[in-house]
py3Dmol code that shows the C-alpha trace and the ligand (Angstrom):
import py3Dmol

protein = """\
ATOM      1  CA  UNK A   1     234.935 153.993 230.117  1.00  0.00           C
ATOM      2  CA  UNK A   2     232.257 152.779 227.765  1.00  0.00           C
ATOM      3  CA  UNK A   3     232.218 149.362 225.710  1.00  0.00           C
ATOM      4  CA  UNK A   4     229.496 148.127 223.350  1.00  0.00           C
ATOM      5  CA  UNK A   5     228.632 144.463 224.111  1.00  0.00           C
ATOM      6  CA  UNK A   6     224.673 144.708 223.971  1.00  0.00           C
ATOM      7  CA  UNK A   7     222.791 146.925 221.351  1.00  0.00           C
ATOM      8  CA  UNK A   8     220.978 147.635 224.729  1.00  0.00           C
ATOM      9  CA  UNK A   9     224.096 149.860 225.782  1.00  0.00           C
ATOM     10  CA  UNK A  10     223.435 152.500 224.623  1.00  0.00           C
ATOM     11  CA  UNK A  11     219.627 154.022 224.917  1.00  0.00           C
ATOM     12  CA  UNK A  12     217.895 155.730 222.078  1.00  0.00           C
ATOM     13  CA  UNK A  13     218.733 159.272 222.436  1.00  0.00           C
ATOM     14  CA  UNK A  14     222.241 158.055 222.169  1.00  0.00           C
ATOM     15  CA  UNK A  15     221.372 155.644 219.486  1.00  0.00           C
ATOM     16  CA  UNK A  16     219.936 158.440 217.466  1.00  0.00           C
ATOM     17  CA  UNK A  17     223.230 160.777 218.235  1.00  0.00           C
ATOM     18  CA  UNK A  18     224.845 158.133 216.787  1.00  0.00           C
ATOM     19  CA  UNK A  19     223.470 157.586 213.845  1.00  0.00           C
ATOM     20  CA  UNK A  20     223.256 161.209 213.553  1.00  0.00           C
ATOM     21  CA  UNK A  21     226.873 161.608 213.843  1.00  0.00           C
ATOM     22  CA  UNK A  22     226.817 158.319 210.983  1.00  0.00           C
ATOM     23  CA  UNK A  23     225.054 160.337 208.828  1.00  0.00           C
ATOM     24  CA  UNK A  24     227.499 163.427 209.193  1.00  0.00           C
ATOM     25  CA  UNK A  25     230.911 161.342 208.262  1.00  0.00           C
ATOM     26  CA  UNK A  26     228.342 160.287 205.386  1.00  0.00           C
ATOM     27  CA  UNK A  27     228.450 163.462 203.808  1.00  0.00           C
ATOM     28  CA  UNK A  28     231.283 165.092 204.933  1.00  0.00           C
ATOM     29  CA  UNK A  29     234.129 162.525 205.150  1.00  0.00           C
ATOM     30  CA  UNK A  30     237.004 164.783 204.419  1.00  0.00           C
ATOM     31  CA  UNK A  31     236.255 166.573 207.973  1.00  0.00           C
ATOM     32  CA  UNK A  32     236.702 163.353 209.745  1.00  0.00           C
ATOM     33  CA  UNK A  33     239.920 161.945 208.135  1.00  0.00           C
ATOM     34  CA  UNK A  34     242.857 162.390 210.475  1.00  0.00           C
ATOM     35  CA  UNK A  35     240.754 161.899 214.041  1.00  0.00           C
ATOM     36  CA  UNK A  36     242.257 159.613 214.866  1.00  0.00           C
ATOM     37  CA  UNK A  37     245.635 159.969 213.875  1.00  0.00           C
ATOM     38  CA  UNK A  38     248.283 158.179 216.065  1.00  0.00           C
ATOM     39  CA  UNK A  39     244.749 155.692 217.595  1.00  0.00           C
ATOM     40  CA  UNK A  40     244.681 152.106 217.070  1.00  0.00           C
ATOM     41  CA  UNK A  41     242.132 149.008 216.725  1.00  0.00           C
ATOM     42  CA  UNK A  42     242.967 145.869 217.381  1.00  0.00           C
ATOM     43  CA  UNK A  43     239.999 143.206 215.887  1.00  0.00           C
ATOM     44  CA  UNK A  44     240.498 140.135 217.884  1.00  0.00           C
ATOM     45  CA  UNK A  45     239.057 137.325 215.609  1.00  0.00           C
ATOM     46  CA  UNK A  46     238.420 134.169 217.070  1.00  0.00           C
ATOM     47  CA  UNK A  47     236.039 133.154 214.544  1.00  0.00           C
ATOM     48  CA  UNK A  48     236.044 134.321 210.382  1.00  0.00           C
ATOM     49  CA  UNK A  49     234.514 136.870 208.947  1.00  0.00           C
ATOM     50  CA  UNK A  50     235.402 139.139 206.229  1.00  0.00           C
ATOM     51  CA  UNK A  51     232.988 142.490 206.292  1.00  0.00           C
ATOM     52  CA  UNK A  52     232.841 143.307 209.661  1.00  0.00           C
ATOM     53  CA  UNK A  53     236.306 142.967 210.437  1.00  0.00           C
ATOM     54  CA  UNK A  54     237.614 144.600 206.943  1.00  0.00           C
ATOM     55  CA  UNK A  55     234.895 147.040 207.783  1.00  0.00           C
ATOM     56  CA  UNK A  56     236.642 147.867 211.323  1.00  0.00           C
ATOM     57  CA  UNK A  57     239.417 147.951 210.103  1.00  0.00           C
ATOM     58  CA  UNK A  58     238.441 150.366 207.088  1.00  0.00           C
ATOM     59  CA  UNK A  59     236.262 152.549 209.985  1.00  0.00           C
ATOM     60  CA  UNK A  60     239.672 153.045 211.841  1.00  0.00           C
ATOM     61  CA  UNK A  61     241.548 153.733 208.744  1.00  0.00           C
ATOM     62  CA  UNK A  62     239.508 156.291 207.581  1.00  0.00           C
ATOM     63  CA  UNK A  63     239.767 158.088 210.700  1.00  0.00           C
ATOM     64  CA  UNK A  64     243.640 158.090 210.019  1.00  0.00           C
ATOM     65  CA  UNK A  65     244.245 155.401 212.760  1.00  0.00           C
ATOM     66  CA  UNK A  66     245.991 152.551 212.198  1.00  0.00           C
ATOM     67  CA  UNK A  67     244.869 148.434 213.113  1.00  0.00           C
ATOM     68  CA  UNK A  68     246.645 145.599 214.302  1.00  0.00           C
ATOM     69  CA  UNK A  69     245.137 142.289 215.413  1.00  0.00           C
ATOM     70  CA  UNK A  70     244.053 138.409 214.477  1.00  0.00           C
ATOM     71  CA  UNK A  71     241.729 136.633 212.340  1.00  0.00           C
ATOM     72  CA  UNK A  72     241.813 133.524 213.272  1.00  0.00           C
ATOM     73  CA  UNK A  73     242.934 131.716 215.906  1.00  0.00           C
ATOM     74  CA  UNK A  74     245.279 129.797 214.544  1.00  0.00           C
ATOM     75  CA  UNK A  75     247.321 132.385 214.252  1.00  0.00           C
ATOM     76  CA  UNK A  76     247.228 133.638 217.879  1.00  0.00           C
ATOM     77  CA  UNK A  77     248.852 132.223 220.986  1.00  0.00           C
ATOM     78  CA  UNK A  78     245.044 131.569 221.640  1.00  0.00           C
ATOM     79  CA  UNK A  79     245.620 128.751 220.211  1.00  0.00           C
ATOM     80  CA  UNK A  80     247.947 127.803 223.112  1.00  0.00           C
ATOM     81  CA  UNK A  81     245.589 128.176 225.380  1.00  0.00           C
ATOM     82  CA  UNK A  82     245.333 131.372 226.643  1.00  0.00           C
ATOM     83  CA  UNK A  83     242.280 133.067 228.409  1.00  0.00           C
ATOM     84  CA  UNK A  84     240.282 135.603 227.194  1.00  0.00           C
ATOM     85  CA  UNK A  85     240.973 137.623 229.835  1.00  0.00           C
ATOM     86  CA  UNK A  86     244.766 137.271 229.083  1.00  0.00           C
ATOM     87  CA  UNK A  87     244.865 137.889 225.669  1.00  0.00           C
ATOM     88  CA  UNK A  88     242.612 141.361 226.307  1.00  0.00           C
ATOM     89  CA  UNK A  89     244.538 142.867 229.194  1.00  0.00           C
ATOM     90  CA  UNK A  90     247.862 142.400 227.241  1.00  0.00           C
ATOM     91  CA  UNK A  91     245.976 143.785 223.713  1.00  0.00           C
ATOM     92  CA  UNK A  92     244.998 146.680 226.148  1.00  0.00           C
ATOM     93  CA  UNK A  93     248.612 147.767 226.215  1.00  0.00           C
ATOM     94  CA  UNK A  94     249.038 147.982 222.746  1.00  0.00           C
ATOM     95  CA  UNK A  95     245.508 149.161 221.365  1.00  0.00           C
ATOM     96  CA  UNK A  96     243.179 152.378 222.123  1.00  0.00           C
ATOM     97  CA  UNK A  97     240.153 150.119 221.581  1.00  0.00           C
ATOM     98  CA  UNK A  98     239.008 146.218 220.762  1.00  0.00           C
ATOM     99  CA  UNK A  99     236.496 144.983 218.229  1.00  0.00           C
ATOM    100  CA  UNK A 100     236.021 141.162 219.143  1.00  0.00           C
ATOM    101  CA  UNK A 101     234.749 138.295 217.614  1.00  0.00           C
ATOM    102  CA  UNK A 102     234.128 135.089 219.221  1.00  0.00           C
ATOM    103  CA  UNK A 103     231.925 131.519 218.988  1.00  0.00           C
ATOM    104  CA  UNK A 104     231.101 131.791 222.555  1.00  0.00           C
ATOM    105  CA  UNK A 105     228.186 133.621 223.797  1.00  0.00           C
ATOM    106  CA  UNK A 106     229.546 136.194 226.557  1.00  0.00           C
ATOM    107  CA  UNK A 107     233.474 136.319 225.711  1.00  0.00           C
ATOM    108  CA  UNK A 108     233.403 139.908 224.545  1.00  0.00           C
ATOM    109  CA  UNK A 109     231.672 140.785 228.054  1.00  0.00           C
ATOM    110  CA  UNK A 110     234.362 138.650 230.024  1.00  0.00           C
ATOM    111  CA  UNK A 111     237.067 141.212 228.130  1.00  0.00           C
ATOM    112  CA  UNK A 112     235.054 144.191 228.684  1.00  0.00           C
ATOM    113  CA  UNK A 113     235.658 142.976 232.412  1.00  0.00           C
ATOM    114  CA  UNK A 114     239.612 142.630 231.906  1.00  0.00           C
ATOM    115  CA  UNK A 115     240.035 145.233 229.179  1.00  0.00           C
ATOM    116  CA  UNK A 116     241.611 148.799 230.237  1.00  0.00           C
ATOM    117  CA  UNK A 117     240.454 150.253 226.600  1.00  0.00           C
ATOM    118  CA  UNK A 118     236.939 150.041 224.932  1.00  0.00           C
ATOM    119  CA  UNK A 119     236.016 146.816 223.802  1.00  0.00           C
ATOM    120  CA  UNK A 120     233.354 146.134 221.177  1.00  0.00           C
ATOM    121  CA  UNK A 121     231.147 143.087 220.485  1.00  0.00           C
ATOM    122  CA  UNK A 122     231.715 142.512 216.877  1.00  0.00           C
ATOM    123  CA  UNK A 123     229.593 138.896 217.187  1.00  0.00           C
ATOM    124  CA  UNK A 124     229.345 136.685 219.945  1.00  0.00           C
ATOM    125  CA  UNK A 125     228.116 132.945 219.021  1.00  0.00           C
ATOM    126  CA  UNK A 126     224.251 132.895 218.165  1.00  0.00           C
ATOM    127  CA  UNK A 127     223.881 135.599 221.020  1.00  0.00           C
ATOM    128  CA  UNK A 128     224.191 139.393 219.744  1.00  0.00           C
ATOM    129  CA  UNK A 129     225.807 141.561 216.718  1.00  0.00           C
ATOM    130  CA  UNK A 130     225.587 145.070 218.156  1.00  0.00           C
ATOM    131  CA  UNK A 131     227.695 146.459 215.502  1.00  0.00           C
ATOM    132  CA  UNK A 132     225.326 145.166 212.478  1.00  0.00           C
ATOM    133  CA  UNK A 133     222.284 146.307 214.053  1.00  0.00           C
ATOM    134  CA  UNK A 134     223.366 149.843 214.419  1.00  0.00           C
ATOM    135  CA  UNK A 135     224.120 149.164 210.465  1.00  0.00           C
ATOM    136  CA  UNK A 136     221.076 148.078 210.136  1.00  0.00           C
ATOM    137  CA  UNK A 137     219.507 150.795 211.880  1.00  0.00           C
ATOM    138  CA  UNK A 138     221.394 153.637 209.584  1.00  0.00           C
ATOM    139  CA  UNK A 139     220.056 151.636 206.742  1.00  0.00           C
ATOM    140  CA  UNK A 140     216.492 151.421 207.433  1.00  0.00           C
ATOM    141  CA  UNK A 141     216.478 155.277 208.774  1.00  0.00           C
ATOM    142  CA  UNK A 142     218.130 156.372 206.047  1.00  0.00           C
ATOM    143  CA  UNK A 143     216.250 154.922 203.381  1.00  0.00           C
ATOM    144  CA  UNK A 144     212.505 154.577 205.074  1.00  0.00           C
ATOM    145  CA  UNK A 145     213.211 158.290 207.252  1.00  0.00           C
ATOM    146  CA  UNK A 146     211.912 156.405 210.218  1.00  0.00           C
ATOM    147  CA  UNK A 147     212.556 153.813 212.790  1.00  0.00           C
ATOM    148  CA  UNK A 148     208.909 153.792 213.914  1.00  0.00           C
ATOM    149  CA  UNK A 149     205.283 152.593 212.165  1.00  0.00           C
ATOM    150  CA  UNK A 150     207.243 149.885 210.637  1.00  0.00           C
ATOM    151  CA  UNK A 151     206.529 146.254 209.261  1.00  0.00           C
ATOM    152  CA  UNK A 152     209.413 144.337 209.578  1.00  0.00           C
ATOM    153  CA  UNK A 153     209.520 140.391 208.124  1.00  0.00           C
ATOM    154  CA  UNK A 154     212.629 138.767 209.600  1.00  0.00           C
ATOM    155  CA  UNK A 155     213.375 136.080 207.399  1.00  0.00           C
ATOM    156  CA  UNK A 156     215.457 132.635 207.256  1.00  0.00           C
ATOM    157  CA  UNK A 157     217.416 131.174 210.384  1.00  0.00           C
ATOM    158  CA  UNK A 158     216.097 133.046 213.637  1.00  0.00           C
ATOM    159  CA  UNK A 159     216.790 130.619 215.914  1.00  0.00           C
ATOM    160  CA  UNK A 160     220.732 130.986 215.717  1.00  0.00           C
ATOM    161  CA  UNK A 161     220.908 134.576 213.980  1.00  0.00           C
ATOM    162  CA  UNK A 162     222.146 137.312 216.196  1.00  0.00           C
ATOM    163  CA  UNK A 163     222.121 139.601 213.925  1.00  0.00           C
ATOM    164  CA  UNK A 164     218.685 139.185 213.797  1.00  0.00           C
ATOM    165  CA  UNK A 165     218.467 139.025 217.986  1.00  0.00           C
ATOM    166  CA  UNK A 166     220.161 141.979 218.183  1.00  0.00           C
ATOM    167  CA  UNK A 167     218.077 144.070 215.646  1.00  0.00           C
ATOM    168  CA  UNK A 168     214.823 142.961 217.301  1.00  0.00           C
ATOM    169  CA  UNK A 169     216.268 143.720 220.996  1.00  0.00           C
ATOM    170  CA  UNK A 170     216.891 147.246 219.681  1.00  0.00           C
ATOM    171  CA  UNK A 171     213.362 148.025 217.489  1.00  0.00           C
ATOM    172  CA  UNK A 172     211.163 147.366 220.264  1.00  0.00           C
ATOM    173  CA  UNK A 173     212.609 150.508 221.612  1.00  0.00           C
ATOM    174  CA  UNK A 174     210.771 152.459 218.602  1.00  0.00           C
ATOM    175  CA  UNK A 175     206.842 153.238 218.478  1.00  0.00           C
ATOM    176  CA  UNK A 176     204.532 150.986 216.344  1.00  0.00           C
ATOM    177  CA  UNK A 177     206.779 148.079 215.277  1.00  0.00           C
ATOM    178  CA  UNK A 178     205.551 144.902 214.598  1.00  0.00           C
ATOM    179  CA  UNK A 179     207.191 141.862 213.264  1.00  0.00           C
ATOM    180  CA  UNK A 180     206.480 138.995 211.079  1.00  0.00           C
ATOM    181  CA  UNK A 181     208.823 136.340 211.632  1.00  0.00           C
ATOM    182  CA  UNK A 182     209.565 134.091 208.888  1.00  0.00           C
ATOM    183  CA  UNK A 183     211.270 130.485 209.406  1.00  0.00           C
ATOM    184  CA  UNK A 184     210.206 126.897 209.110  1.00  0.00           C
ATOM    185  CA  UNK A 185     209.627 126.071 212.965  1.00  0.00           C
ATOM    186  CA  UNK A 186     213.714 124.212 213.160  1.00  0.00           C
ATOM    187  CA  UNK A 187     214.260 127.714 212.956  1.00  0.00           C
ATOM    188  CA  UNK A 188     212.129 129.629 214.927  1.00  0.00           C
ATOM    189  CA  UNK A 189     213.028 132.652 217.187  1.00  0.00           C
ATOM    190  CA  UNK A 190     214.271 131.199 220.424  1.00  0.00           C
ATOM    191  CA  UNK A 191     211.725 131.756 223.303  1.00  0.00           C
ATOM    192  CA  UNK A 192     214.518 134.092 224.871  1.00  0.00           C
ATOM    193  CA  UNK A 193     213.193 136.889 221.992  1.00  0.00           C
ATOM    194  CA  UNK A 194     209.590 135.586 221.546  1.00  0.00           C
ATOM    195  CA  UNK A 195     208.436 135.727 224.950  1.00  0.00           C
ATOM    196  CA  UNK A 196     211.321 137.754 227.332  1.00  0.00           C
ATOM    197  CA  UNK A 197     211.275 140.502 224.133  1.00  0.00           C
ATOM    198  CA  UNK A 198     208.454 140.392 222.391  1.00  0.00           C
ATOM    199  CA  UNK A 199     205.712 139.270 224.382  1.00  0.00           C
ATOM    200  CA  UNK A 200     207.168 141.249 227.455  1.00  0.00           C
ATOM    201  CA  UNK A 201     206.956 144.263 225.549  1.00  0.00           C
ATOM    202  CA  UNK A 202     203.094 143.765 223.952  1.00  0.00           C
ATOM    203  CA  UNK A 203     205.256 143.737 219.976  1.00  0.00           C
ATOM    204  CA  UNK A 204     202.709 143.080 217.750  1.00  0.00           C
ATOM    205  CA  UNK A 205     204.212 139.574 215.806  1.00  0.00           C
ATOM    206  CA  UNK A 206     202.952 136.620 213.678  1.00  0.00           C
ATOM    207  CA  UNK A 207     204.923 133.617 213.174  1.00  0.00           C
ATOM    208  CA  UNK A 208     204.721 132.508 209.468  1.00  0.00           C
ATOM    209  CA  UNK A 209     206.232 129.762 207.236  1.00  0.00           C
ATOM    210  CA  UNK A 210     205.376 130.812 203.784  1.00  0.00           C
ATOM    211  CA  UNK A 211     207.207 134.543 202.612  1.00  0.00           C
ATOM    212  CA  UNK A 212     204.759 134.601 199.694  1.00  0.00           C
ATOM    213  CA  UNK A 213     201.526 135.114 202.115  1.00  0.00           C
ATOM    214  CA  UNK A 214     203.310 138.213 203.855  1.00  0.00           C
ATOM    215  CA  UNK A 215     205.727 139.457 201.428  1.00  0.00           C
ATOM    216  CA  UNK A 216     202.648 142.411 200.353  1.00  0.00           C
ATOM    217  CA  UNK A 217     202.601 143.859 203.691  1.00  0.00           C
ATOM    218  CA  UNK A 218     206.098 144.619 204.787  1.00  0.00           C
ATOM    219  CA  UNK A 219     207.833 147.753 205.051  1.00  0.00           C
ATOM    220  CA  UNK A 220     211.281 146.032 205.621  1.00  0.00           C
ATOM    221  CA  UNK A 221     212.015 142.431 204.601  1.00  0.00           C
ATOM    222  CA  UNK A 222     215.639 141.008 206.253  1.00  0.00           C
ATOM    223  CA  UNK A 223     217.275 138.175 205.025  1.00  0.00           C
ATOM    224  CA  UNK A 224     218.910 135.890 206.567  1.00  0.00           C
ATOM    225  CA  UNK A 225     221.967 132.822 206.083  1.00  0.00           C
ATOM    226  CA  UNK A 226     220.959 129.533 207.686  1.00  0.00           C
ATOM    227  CA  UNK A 227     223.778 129.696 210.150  1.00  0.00           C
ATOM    228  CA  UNK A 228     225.697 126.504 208.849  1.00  0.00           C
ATOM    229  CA  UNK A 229     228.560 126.728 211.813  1.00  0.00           C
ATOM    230  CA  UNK A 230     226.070 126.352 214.233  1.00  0.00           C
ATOM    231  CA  UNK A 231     223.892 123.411 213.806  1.00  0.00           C
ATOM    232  CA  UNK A 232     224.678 120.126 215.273  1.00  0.00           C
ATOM    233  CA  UNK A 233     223.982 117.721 212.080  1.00  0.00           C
ATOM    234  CA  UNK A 234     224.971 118.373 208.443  1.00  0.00           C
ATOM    235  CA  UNK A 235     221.876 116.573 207.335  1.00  0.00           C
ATOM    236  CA  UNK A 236     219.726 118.948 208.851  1.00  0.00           C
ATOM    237  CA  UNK A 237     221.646 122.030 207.680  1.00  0.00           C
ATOM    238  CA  UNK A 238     221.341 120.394 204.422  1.00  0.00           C
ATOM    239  CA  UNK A 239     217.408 120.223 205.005  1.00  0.00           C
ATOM    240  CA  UNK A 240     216.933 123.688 205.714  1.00  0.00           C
ATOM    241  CA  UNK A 241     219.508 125.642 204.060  1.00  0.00           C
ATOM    242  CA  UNK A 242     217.663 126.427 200.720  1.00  0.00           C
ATOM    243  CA  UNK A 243     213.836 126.819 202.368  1.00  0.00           C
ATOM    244  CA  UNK A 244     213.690 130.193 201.081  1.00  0.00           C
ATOM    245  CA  UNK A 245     215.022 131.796 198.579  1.00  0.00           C
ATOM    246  CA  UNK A 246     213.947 135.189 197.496  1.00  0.00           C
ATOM    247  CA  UNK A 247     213.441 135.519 193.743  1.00  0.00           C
ATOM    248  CA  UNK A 248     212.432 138.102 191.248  1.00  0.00           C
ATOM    249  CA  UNK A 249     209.032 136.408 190.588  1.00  0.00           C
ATOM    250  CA  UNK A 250     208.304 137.166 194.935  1.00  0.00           C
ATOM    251  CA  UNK A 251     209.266 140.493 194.493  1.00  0.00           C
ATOM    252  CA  UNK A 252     206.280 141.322 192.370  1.00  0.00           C
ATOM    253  CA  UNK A 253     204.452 140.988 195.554  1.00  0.00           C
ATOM    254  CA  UNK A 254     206.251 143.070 197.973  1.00  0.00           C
ATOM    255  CA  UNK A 255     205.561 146.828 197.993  1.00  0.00           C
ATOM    256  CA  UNK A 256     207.012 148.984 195.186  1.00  0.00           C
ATOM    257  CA  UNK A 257     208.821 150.963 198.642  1.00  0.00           C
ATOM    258  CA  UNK A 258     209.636 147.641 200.629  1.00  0.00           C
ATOM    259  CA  UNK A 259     213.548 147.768 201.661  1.00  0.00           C
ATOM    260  CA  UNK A 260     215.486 144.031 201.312  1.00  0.00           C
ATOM    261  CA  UNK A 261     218.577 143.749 203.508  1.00  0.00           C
ATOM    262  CA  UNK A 262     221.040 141.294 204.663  1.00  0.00           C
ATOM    263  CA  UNK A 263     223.706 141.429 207.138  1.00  0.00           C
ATOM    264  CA  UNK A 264     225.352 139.161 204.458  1.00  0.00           C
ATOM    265  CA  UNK A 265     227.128 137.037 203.867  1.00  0.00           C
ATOM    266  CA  UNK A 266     224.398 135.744 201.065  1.00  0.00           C
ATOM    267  CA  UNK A 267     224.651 132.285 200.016  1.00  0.00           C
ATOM    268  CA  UNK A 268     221.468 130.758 198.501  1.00  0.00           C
ATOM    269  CA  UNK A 269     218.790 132.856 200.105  1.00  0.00           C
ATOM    270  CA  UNK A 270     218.093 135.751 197.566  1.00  0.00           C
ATOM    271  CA  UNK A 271     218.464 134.932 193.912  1.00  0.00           C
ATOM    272  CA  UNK A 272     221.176 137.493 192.073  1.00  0.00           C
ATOM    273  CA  UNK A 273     218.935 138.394 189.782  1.00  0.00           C
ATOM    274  CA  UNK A 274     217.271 140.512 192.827  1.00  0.00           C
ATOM    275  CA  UNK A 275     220.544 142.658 193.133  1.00  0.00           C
ATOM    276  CA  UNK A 276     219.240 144.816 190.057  1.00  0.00           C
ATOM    277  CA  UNK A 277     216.180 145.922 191.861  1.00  0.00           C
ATOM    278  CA  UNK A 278     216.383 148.669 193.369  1.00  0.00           C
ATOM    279  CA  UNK A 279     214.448 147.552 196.444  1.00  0.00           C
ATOM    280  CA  UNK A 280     217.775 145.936 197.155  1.00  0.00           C
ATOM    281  CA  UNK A 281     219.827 147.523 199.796  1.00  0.00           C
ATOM    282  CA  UNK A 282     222.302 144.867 200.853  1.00  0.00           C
ATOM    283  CA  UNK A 283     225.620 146.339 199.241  1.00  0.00           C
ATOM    284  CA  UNK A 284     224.769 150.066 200.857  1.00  0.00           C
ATOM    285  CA  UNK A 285     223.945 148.277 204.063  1.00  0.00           C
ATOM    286  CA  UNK A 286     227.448 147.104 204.089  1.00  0.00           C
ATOM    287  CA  UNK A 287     228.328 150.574 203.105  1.00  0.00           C
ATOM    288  CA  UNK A 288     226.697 152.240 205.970  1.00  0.00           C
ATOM    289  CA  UNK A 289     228.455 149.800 208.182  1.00  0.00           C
ATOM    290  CA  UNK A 290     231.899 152.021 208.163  1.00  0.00           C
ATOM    291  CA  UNK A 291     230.191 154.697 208.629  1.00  0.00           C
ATOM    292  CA  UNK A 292     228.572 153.599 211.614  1.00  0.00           C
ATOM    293  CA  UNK A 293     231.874 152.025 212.644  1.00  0.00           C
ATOM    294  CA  UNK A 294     233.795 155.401 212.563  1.00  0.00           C
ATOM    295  CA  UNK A 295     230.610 156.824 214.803  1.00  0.00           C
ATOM    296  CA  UNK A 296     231.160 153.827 216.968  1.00  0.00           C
ATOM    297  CA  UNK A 297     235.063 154.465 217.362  1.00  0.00           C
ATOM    298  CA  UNK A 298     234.584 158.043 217.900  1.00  0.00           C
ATOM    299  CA  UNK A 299     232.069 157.714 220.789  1.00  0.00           C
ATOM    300  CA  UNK A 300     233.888 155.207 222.724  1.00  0.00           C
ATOM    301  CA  UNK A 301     236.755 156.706 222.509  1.00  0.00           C
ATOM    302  CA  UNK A 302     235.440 160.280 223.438  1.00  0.00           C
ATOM    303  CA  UNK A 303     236.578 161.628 220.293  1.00  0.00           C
ATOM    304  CA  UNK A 304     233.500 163.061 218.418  1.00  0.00           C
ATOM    305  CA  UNK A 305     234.136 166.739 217.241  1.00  0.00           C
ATOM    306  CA  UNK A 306     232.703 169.703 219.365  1.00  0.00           C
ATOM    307  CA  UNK A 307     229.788 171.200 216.896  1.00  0.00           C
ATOM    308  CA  UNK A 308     228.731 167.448 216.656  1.00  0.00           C
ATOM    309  CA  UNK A 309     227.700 167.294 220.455  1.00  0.00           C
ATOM    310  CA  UNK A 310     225.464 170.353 219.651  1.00  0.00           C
TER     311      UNK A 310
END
"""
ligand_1 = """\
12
NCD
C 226.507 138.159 210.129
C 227.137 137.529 211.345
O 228.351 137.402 211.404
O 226.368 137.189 212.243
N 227.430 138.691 209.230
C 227.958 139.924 209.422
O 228.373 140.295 210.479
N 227.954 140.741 208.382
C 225.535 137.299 209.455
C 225.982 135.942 209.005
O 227.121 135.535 209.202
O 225.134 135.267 208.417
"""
view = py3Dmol.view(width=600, height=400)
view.addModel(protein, "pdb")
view.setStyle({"model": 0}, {"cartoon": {"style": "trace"}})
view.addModel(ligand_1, "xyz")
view.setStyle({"model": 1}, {"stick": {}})
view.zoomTo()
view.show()
């Protein structure tokens, strides 16, 4: 039995079969619509969200599966205590498969441990988002046709981002990427990534504070929230939250074919009067997430139609 807890889990030739198998349900959804009738998800919640849950929950629901589950601890006996462990081997008797959230880095590995079904990481802490970087993956293969000879500026709050960890950990894997990684240094990519991922691996990166001096050269620029839940002090949340915010006039110097994309949820950090360009890819990012999602489901649970394994 397989789980997803690192984007490292799977390797690239079943990375690639997956997004292949993305792209597929893409453009022929009808064929994949009653799967997995009679399945079910449960998304374990322990900490909110809105799109990636909804957007599990839509994945199974397209597949003609059906959800149950909690989004928020409050209202689950989690809130009385009980373990991890506990609350997965008990969800394993009522679900096919687990998406799980949680603030602490590691949790969704401690249920893969416990767990009798497939259990996803849907966000764990400021550790890894496997989920959003095969998203993110779809997204920039699908619109750039390539997940090599890229430029990618990482943007925002990359010290507690794991979306951002996550897509990095996975890139690396492709030929000819190099990184420019945008943050004031409060923010900076924990050494974790800079020197265990990127420096390990000879990545090409630069470390800037300014998007304006880098914005021209970029082949992918991916925005990111200050993480707000995670800091320690309001005042310095308050400090950094609005250091960069991406505007119509800084678009005029990225590339006529740069990509923008956020994991979202946006808050300050791009201006809405960037949504009109068409450089913006945020909302079909979140699109591509189901997608993704249903490709996800289907692999774990050894589900994915015959002429697809071709
Ligand atoms: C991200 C997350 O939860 O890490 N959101 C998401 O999954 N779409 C990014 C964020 O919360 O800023």
């Amino acid at each position: 039995m397989r789980h997803l807890i690192s984007p490292l889990d799977f390797n690239t030739e079943e990375t690639n079969r997956l997004l292949d198998l993305a792209e597929d349900i893409r453009t022929h959804r009808d064929r994949y619509s009653d799967i997995c009738r009679g399945k079910k998800i449960a998304t374990l919640f322990y900490e909110p969200s809105t799109r990636t849950r909804l957007s599990f929950e839509a994945a199974m629901l397209n597949l003609g599966g059906s959800v149950l589950g909690f989004s928020s601890v409050d209202s689950s006996s989690v809130s009385k205590g009980e373990s991890v462990a506990d609350t997965v081997r008990v969800i394993s008797c009522y679900a096919d498969i687990v998406a799980m959230r949680h603030p602490k880095e590691g949790a969704p590995l401690v249920a893969s441990i416990y767990s009798d079904v497939p259990v996803i990481n849907a966000g764990d802490g400021g550790h890894q988002h496997p989920t959003q970087t095969l998203t993110d993956l779809m997204t920039i293969r699908s619109l750039k046709g390539r997940l090599d000879h890229l430029t990618i500026g990482l943007c925002g709050d990359l010290k507690f981002g794991r979306t951002v960890h996550s897509l990095i950990n996975a890139l690396v894997r492709y030929e000819n990427i190099s990184f420019v990684l945008i943050s004031p240094p409060e923010l900076a990519l924990p050494d974790y990534i800079r020197e265990d991922v990127l420096v390990a691996n000879n990545i090409p990166f630069r470390e800037v504070n300014r998007m304006e001096d880098v914005l021209g050269k970029l082949d992918v620029l991916y925005m990111t929230r200050v993480q707000r839940e995670r800091f320690f002090n309001e005042q310095d949340y308050i400090r950094l939250k609005d250091v960069y915010i991406l505007t119509k006039e800084k678009m005029a110097l990225a590339p006529a074919d740069m990509i923008v994309m956020h994991p979202l949820p946006r808050v300050n950090e791009i201006s809405v009067e960037v949504d009109k360009d068409p450089r913006a890819v945020y909302f079909k990012q979140a699109q591509f997430g189901v997608y993704v999602r249903m490709a996800l489901i289907l692999t774990l649970l050894e589900m994915v139609p015959e002429a697809e394994h071709a």
